[in-house]
N, C-alpha and C positions, 0 to 999 in steps of 0.2 A: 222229201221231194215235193216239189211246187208243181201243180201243169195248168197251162193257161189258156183258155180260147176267146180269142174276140170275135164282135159281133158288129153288127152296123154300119159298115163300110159300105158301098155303090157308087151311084152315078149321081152327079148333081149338076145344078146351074151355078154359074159365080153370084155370089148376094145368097145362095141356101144355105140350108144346117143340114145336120148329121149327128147323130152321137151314135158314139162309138161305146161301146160294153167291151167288159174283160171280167171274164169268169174265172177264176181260182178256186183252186181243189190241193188236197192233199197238207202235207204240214205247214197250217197259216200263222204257229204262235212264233214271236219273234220277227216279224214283218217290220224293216227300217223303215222304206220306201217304196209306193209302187210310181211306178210313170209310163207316158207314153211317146214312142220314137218315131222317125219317119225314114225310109229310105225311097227319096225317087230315081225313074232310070238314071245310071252312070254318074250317080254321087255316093256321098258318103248317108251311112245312117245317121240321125241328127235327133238329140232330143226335145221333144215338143213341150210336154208337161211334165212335172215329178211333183209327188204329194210326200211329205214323210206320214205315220202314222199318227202324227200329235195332227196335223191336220195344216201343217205350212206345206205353201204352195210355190213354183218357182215354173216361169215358164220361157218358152223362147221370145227374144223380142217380138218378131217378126206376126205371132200370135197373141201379142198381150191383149187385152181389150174384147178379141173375139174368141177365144175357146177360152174351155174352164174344165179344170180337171174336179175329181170329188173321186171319192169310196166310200162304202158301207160296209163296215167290218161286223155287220152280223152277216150279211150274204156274202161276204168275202167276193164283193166287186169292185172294180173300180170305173170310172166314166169318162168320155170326153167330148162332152160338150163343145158343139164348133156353130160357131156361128160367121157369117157375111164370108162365106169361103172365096177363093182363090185358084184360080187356075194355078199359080204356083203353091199350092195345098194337096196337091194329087202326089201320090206315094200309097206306099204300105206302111200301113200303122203297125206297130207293135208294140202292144204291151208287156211290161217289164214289171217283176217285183227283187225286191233285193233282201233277201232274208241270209241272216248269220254268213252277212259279205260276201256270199253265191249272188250268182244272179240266174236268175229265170224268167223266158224269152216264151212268147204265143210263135203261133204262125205266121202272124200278120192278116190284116184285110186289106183290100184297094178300096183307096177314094179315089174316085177320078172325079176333077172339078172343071166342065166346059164353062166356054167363055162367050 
C-alpha cells in the first residue's frame, strides 16, 4: 500500500506561484510513475504533470513553460512547481503514483487562481 498527502494548495493572484508537495509513505520500491492531476468544478479530472522514476517528464500543453514537476526519491516526494498561474488553473490537484500498474490517489488540495 501507497498513501499520499498533498500540500500547498490556496489562494493566489493570476501571474503567482505555488508549489504544490506530495508526501508518500508506505511500500515506495517499484514506483513507474508519479504525477499530478486536476479536477475543476463540472469537468473531467485531467492530467497536469507525470514524471516516470528515470526522471522523463511529460506535461499538459496548456502548462508547458509554467509548471514543472520533480521528485526526490530519498524523501519519497514529489513537486509541482507552478508558476504565472491562471484563472483557468484553479481545481484540486492530485497527486498520483503508479506502482506495479495500481494506482494511488492523495486527497487533493485547492488552487484557486483570482483574476
Amino acid at each position: 500500500q501507497v498513501q499520499l498527502v498533498e500540500s500547498g494548495g490556496g489562494l493566489v493572484q493570476a501571474g503567482g506561484s505555488l508549489r504544490l508537495s506530495c508526501a508518500a509513505s508506505g511500500s515506495m520500491f517499484s514506483i513507474n510513475t508519479g504525477g499530478w492531476y486536476r479536477q475543476a468544478a463540472g469537468k473531467h479530472r485531467e492530467m497536469v504533470a507525470s514524471i516516470r522514476w528515470d526522471g522523463t517528464t511529460n506535461y499538459l500543453d496548456s502548462v508547458k513553460g509554467r509548471f514543472t514537476i520533480s521528485r526526490d526519491i530519498a524523501k519519497n516526494m514529489v513537486y509541482l512547481q507552478m508558476n504565472s498561474l491562471k484563472p483557468e488553473d484553479t481545481a484540486i490537484y492530485y497527486c498520483n503514483l503508479d506502482r506495479l500498474g495500481m494506482d494511488y490517489w492523495g486527497k487533493g488540495t485547492l488552487v484557486s487562481v483570482s483574476s
